[in-house]
C-alpha positions in Angstrom: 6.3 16.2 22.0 7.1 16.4 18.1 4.0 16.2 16.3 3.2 15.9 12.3 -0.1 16.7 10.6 -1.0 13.2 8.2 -1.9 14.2 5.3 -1.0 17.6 4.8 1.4 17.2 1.9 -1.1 15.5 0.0 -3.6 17.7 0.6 -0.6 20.8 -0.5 -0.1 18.2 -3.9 -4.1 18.0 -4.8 -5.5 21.4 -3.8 -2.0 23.8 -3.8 -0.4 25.6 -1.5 -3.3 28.4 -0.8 -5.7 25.6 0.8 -2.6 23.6 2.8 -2.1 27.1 4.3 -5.5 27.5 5.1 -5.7 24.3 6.3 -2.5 24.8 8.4 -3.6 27.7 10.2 -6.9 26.5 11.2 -4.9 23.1 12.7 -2.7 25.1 14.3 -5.6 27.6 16.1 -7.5 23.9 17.2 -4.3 22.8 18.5 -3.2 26.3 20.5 -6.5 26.0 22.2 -5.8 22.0 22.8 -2.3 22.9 24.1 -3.4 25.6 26.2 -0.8 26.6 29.0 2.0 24.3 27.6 4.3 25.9 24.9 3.2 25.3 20.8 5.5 26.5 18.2 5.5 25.2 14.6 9.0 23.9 13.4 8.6 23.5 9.5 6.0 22.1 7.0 3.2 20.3 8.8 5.7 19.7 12.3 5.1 21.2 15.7 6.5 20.9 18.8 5.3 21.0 22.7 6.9 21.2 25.5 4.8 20.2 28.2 7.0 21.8 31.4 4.2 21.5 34.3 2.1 18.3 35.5 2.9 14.8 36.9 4.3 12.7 33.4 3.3 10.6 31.9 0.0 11.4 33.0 0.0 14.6 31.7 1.4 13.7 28.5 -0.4 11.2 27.8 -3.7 13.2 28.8 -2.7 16.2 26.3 -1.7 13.6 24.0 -5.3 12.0 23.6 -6.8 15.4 23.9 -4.5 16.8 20.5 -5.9 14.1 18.3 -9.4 14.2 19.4 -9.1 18.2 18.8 -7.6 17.4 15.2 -10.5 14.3 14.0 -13.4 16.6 13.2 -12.9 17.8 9.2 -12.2 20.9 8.4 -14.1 23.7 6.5 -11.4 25.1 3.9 -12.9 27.1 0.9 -16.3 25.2 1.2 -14.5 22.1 0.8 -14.4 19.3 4.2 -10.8 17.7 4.4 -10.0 15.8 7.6 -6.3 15.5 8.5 -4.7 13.4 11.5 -1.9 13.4 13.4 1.1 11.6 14.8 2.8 12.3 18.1 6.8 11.6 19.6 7.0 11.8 22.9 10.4 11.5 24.8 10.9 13.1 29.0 13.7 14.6 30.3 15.8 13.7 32.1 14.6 10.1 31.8 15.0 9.5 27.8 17.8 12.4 27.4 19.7 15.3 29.3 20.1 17.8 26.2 17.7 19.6 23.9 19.7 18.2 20.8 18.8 14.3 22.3 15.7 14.9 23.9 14.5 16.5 19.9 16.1 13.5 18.3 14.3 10.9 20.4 11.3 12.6 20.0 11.5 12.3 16.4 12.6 8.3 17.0 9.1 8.5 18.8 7.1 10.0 16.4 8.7 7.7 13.7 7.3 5.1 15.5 4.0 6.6 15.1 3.7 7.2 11.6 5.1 3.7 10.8 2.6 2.1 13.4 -0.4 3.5 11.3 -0.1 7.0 12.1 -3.5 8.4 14.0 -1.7 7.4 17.1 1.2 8.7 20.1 4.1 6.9 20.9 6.6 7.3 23.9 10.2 7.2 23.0 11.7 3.9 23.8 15.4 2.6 24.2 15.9 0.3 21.2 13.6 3.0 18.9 16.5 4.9 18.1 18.7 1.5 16.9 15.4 0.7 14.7 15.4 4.1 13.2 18.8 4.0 12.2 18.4 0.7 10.7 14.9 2.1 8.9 16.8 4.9 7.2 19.9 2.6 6.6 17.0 -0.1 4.8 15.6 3.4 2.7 19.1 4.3 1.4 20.1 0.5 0.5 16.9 0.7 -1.3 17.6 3.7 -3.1 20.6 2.5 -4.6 18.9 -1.0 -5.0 16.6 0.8 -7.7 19.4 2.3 -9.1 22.0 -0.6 -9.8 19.4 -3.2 -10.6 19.2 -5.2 -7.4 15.9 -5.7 -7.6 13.4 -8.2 -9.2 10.3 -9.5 -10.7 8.9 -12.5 -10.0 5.2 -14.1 -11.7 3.1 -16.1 -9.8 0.2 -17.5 -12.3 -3.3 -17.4 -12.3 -5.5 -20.3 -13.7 -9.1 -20.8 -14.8 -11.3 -23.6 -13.3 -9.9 -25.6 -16.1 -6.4 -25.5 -15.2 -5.2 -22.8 -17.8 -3.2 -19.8 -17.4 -5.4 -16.8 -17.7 -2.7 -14.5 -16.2 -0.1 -13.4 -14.0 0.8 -11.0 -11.0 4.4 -9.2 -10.9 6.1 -9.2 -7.5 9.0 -7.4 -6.5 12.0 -9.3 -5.0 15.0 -7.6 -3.3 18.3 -9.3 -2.5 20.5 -7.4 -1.0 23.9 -7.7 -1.5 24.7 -8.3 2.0 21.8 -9.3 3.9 20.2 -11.9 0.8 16.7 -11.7 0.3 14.6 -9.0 1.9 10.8 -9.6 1.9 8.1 -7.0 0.5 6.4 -6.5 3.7 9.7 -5.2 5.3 10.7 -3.0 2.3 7.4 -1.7 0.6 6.4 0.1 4.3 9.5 1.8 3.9 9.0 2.9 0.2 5.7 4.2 1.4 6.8 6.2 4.2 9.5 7.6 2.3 7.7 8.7 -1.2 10.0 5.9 -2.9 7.2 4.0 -3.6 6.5 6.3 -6.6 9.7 5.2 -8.6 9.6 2.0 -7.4 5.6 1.5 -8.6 6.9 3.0 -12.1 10.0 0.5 -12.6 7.5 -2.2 -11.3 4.9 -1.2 -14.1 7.4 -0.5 -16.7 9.2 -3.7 -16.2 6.3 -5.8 -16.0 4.6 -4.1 -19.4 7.9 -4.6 -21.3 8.1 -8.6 -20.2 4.6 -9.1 -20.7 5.0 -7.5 -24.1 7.4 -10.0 -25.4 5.7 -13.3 -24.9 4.0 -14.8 -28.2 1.1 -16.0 -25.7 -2.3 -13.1 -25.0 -2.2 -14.0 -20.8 -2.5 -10.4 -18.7 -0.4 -9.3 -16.1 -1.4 -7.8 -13.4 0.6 -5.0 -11.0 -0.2 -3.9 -7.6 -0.4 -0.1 -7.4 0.3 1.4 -3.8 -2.3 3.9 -2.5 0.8 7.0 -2.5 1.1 6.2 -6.0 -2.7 7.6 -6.8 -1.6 10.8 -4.4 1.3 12.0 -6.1 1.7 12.5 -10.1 -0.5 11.8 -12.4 -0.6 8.0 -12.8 -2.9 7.6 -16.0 -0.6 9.2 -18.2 2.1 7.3 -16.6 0.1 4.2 -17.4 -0.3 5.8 -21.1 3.5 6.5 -21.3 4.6 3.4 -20.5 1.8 1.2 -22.8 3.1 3.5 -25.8 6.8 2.9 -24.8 6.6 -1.4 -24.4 3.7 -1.8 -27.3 1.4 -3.8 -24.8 -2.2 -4.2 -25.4 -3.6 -2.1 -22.9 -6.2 -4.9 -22.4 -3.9 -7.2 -21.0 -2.9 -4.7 -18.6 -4.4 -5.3 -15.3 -4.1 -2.9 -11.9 -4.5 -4.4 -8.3 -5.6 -1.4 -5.9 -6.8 -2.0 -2.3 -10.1 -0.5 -0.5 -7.8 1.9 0.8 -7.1 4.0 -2.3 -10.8 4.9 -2.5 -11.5 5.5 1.5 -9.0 8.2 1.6 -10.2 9.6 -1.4 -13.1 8.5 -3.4 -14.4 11.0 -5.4 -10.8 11.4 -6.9 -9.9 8.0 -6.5 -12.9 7.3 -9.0 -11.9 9.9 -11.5 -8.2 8.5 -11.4 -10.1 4.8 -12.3 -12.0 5.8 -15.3 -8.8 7.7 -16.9 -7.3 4.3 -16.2 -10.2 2.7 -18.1 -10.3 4.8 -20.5 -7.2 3.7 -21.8 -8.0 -0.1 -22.0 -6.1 -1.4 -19.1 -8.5 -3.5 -16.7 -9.1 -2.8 -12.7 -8.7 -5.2 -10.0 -10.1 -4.8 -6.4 -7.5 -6.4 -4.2 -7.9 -7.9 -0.8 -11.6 -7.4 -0.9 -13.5 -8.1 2.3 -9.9 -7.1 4.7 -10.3 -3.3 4.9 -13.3 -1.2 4.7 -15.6 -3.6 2.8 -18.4 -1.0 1.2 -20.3 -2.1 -1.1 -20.5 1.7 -2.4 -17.0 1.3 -3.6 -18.6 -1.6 -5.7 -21.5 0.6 -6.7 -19.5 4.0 -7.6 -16.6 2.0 -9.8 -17.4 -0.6 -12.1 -14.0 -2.8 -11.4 -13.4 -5.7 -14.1 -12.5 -8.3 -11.1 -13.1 -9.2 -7.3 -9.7 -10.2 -5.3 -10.5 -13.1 -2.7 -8.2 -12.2 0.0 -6.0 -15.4 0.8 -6.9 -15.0 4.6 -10.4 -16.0 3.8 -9.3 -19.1 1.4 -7.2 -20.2 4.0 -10.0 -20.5 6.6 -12.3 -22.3 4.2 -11.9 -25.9 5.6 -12.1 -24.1 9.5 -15.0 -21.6 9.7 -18.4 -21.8 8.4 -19.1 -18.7 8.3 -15.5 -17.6 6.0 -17.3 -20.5 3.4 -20.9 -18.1 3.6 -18.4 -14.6 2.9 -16.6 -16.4 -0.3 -20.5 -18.0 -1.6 -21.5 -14.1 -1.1 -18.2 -12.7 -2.9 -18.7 -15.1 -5.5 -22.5 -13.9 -5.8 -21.7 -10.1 -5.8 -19.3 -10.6 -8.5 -21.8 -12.6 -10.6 -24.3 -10.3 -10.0 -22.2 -7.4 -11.3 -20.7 -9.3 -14.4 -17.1 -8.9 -12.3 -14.5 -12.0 -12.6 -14.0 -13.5 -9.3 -10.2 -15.1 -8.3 -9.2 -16.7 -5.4 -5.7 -15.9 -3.6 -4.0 -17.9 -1.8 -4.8 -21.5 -3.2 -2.8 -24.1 -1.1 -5.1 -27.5 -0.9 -7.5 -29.6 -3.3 -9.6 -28.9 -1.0 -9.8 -25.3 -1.6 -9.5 -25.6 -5.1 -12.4 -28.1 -5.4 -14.9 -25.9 -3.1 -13.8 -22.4 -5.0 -14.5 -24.1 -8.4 -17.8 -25.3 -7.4 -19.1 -22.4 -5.9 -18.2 -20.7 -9.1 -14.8 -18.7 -8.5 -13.9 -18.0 -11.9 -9.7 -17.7 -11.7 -7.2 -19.0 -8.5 -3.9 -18.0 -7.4 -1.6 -19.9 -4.9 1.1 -22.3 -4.4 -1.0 -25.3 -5.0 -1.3 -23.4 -9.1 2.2 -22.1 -8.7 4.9 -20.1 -6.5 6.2 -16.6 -8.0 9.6 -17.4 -9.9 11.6 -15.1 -12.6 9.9 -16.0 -15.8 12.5 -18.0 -17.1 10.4 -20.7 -15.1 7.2 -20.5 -17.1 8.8 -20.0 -20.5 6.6 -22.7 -22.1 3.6 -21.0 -20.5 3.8 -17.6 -22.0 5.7 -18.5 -25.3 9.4 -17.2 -24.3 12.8 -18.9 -25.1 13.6 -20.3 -22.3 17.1 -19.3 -21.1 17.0 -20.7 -18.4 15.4 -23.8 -19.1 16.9 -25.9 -16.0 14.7 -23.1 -13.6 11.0 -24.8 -15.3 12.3 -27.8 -14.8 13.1 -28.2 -11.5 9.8 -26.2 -10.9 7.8 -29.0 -12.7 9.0 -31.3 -10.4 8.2 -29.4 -7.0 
């Protein structure tokens, strides 16, 4: 079994190296005693490794398995502070998955992989194609590497409207096409960032890119750019946010950052002082997907965010459940009762537009408004020479 303590570095990157030791040895005691007769030794960083000789498999396992990560939920007391870690678990068998220390390690790893990109928190048993996928996963993490470096990748704008049909904004995407395999969608690549800390220079292109474009257009519309929860972990992203507002001349005001409920559950206390260093500064804060992860109204209460996200999985159920039209009315009402904007993701039908704009949804985002294309294709919308003038028309007539 190759296991790996979640969140370790991060805790090592906010409190130093004293605490993550601290921390480390009081994992490691909880786990000795959790391990008991099987063989525990650490093997670098936040990794350990069992071997678990004695007991029918994958009974056993499976049964020492469940007991690690119940041992390793509970927070833990570190210089009067309570920091709760996880952890992730590889498991491979000899001589069913390998014959040889070297393999039987390697799958292991292949397993525990799987774990951390399954959601971490969880064990995994090594599995015949898992090796093949990990190959391909660290083959997708170099190609993207050199994607950020040689310019492969792209923005695209997808607009936001008011209730009266003008553009209020827009959102940067990233777009990848690879050289060999064409286009290669977000949700395959952005897991992959994450895992792999690329996500950091890949957020900053994003934002610097965006800030620069957005800077150039005669019109005042915002632009808005999703920031990934690693992104609040590691640096300091308010003076990146500074930097980069000084270096493309954008009004911070038209600056607007998309975070998701997830930034603030793993953190919120910091997550809150990150915020209001980002407000500070003039740029505005959007909470994204709001009602699809943890849902607290505390979050609401503790961070005064400029605007409310409509998650696109509620809009598209308007016209199907009842009770998804009761969650937008209530959306729409907490946002009017906190003086936050409201907009709607996810737009596809009159019919949704018609029912978010007479509830009182203040902005809306979708393909019925417009799908996400370089900006050549709304030139006329945000006052830019259009080079590519042939892209907006052909749009205009979709």
């Amino acid at each position: 079994m190759r296991i790996d303590i979640d969140g370790f570095k991060e805790v090592n990157d906010v409190y130093g190296p004293g605490v993550a030791d601290s921390l480390l040895g009081k994992a490691a005691k909880r786990l000795a005693e959790a391990a008991d007769k099987h063989f525990l030794a650490r093997t670098g960083g936040g990794g350990f490794t069992i071997i678990v000789s004695e007991g029918p498999h994958p009974a056993t396992a499976v049964e020492l398995a469940d007991r690690l990560l119940a041992t390793i939920a509970d927070a833990f007391d570190v210089e009067g502070r309570a920091l709760r870690v996880g952890l992730s678990i590889g498991i491979t068998f000899f001589p069913d998955d390998a014959t040889d220390v070297a393999a039987l390690l390697s799958n292991a790893r292949a397993a525990l992989d799987r774990a951390r990109a399954d959601g971490r928190g969880v064990f995994r048993m090594f599995e015949a194609n898992m090796d093949r996928k990990l190959r391909e996963r660290r083959a997708l993490e170099q190609d993207l590497r050199s994607a950020l470096a040689s310019g492969e990748l792209r923005l695209h704008y997808q607009p936001q409207v008011n209730v009266s049909g003008e553009i209020v904004g827009f959102e940067a995407l990233i777009r990848w096409c690879h050289k060999e395999r064409g286009t290669i969608p977000p949700a395959e690549f952005i897991p992959v960032a994450e895992e792999s800390g690329l996500i950091v220079s890949l957020g900053e292109w994003v934002l610097r890119q965006a800030c620069r474009e957005a800077a150039s257009w005669a019109k005042s519309v915002q632009i808005g750019v999703n920031l990934s929860p690693v992104q609040f972990r590691q640096g300091d992203l308010p003076s990146l946010v500074h930097q980069i507002l000084l270096e493309t001349g954008l009004n911070p005001n038209r600056l607007e950052l998309e975070i998701t409920e997830s930034v603030l559950f793993d953190d919120l206390s910091r997550a809150s002082s990150i915020l209001r260093r980002l407000k500070s500064l003039g740029v505005k804060i959007a909470l994204d997907d709001f009602g699809t992860g943890y849902s607290s109204l505390s979050y609401l209460q503790s961070f005064p965010f400029d605007k409310i996200k409509i998650d696109k999985s509620f809009v598209g159920m308007i016209q199907k459940n009842p009770q998804t039209v009761a969650i937008i009315r209530a959306i729409v009402g907490l946002g009017r009762g906190l003086s936050m904007d409201i907009i709607a993701e996810g737009v596809e039908t009159l019919e949704q537009l018609t029912f978010l704009s007479e509830e009182g949804c203040h902005a809306l985002q979708g393909y019925l408004i417009g799908r996400p294309h370089p900006i050549e294709a709304y030139a006329d919308e945000v006052g830019r020479p259009a080079a590519m003038a042939g892209i907006a028309a052909r749009r205009r007539t979709r």
